[in-house]
Phi, psi and omega in degrees: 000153189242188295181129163199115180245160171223127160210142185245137119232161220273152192260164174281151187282126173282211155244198208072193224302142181301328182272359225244280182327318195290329179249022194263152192196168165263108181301167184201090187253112139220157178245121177044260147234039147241139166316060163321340178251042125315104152197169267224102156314116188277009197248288184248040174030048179258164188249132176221176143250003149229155197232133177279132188186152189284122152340290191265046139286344199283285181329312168290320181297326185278313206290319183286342169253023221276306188287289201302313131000316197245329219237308209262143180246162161024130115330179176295158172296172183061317162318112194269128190289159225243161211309290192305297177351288213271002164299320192262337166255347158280143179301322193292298224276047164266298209067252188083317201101013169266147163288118181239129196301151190274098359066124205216131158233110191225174198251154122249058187075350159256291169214215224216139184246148183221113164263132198220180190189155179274138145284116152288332194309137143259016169258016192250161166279341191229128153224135198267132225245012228216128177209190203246137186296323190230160180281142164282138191259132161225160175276188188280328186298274190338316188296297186296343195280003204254306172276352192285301210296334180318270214303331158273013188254331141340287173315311191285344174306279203295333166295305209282323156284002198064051168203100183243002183256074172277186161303280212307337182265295164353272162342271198314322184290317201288333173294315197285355182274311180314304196307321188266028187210111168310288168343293187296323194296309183313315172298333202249336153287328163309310176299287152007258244268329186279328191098034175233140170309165204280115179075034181248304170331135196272145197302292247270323193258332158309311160003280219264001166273348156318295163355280176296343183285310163340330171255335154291321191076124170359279179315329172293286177316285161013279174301317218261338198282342175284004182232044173252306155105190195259337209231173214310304193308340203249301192296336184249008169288294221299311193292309174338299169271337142322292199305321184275337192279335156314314179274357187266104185299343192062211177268130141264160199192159177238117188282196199191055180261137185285156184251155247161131168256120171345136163256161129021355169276121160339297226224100203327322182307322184274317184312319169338273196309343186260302189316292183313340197286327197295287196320335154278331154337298190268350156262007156083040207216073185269319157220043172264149194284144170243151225265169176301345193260336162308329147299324175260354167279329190290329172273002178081027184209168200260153195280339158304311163274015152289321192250351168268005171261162185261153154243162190293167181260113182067093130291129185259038212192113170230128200265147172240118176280108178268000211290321168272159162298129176073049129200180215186124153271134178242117173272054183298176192205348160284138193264281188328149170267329162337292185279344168262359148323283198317319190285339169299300224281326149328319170289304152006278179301313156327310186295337190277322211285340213264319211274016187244344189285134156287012189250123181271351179246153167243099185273130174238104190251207169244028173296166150248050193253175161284016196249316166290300192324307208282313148289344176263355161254016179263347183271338172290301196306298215268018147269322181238092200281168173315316203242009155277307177314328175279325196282310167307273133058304201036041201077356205222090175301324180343155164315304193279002192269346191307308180314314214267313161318331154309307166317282158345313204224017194007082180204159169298177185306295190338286160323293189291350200259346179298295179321286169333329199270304196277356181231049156038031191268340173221143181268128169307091212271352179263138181267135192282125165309175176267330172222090187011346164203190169317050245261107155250217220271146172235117163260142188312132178287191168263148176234000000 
């Protein structure tokens, strides 16, 4: 996990708006050990690590957006977040008319994610020269504990200037009541995790997904609220399919997984990659491919019930059920057989994942969260471990031996060719944005 500050020091108050004034300094965001307000005055052509600007549009934007912030992650990949999204997770939309760093904050269901980019523009008054190669990781504590400090460090600014009834201390009271009141946290994380601002969300459909969460569990749910979505048609698909994947017996099975202690890590890819490893490790298999039925054996369930169950048509959710002890339901949602290997070996991954959960379902989605990070590289390791794949390989990366390796470990191209990639056996010919999607210019909503 990294490192995440916000810090001013306050400047003598010019003139123009009193609270504007009151609160104006030279800002300072850094991650870990990059500078994000490292930038360049296109003006009085200086090299700075803080940019002068009023603390509180900042100050108001982290506080009016503090659960959606704390709680809602990503869209799905391919998917473009849609305006209210990027009002409540860019940095830009403090606005004001200050140049602000491009900086993007979203949860990935565990702890808070910060992706930055250099502004290049030369049309700015300020360009900012610094952005983050990879997204930066903080916990959710660490996070909230960083911006709550900002933002009272704000207030006090402003009490200490005579002005202490702003918006922003009003707001900032309604947050710290939600926090310190269980019902309310509970309801203002929920809304969060759907992508509604606090009490937008419609009473009928918060309800019954409180409801349901009972049979899911905290942790489940997470994962399920991004796909209940804001508008009617959609927001009543979503509970719909909550309702049914609840009603659904799956397949059942008693797994039958060698035990093993989860391991340990900041970074779900690795904990993974160590899981798969222990679990062949304990099946005596370090690299011969594994065939379907040592997957259903390893969930306890047969391949006749496997191929008698129908899955659903586009189903967006594939469920693993924990409710009873020693047994499991599997809600699968894949056809290929290729792609439904991978999705057994994922349910897998679940079951290590389960005994750390506050959740009777264990959910596999097309998130980017960390709990999908962890499963789709604990399915890669452990159908294709790496260094049995480079050891097929002999040295010979080509397309078609990639092809012929696929087969070999009956997994996709995509897989073998992510692995390679990500363990630095194929060279990267694309260049990766810096942020997760396109960023252009955002104006502040009203708060």
């Amino acid at each position: 996990m990294n490192d995440l500050s916000f810090s001013i020091e306050w400047s003598s108050p010019g003139s123009g708006d009193p609270v504007l004034r009151a609160t104006t300094g030279q800002f300072k965001l850094q991650m870990a050990d990059t500078c994000l307000t490292r930038n360049e005055g296109i003006w009085s052509r200086t090299i700075s690590d803080s940019v002068l600007v009023s603390a509180y549009p900042l100050a108001l934007w982290l506080a009016s957006s503090w659960w959606r912030l704390s709680h809602e992650t990503l869209p799905e990949a391919g998917v473009s977040p849609s305006l209210d999204w990027r009002m409540s997770h860019e940095l830009g939309a403090a606005n004001h008319g200050y140049v602000w760093p491009r900086v993007i904050v979203a949860s990935d269901g565990e702890g808070v994610k910060i992706w930055a980019e250099q502004n290049a523009r030369q049309d700015q008054s300020v360009r900012y020269l610094y952005g983050l190669d990879a997204p930066g990781v903080v916990t959710l504590s660490a996070f909230q504990n960083c911006a709550a400090g900002f933002i009272e460090s704000v207030i006090g600014r402003l009490d200490a200037m005579g002005l202490p009834d702003s918006d922003l201390a009003q707001l900032w009271s309604y947050v710290c009541q939600d926090r310190d009141d269980s019902a309310a946290l509970q309801r203002r994380v929920l809304e969060a995790q759907m992508g509604y601002d606090p009490e937008q969300c419609p009473a009928p459909t918060l309800d019954e997904v409180l409801w349901l969460q009972q049979a899911t569990g905290p942790d489940a749910m997470r994962e399920l609220a991004p796909l209940i979505g804001l508008h009617g048609a959609q927001r009543a698909k979503g509970v719909r399919l909550i309702q049914e994947l609840n009603s659904e017996p799956g397949i059942s099975g008693r797994p039958e997984l060698p035990a093993f202690t989860t391991p340990v890590s900041a970074l779900p890819w690795k904990k993974a990659e160590t899981a798969a490893k222990q679990l062949r490790a304990a099946l005596d298999n370090a690299n011969r491919p594994i065939d379907d039925l040592e997957l259903y054996q390893l969930l306890g369930v047969s391949e006749k019930q496997v191929d008698r169950f129908t899955v659903a048509d586009r189903q967006s959710v594939s469920v693993l059920k924990t409710s009873v002890p020693g047994s499991i339901s599997l809600i699968p949602r894949k056809k290929h057989p290729v792609a439904r290997r991978f999705e057994y070996a994922r349910f897998i991954a679940s079951l290590y994942e389960a005994a750390q959960s506050r959740s009777y379902w264990k959910v596999s989605t097309d998130l980017a969260t960390a709990q999908q990070q962890f499963q789709r590289a604990f399915a890669a390791e452990f159908l294709c471990p790496v260094d049995a794949l480079v050891d097929y390989l002999v040295g010979n990366f080509s397309e078609s031996s990639r092809e012929q390796a696929a087969l070999h470990f009956d997994v996709s191209e995509k897989t073998v060719e992510a692995l390679l990639l990500n363990h630095g056996y194929l060279e990267n010919t694309v260049i990766e944005p810096k942020v997760p999607y396109q960023v252009r210019s955002v104006h502040s909503r009203d708060v």
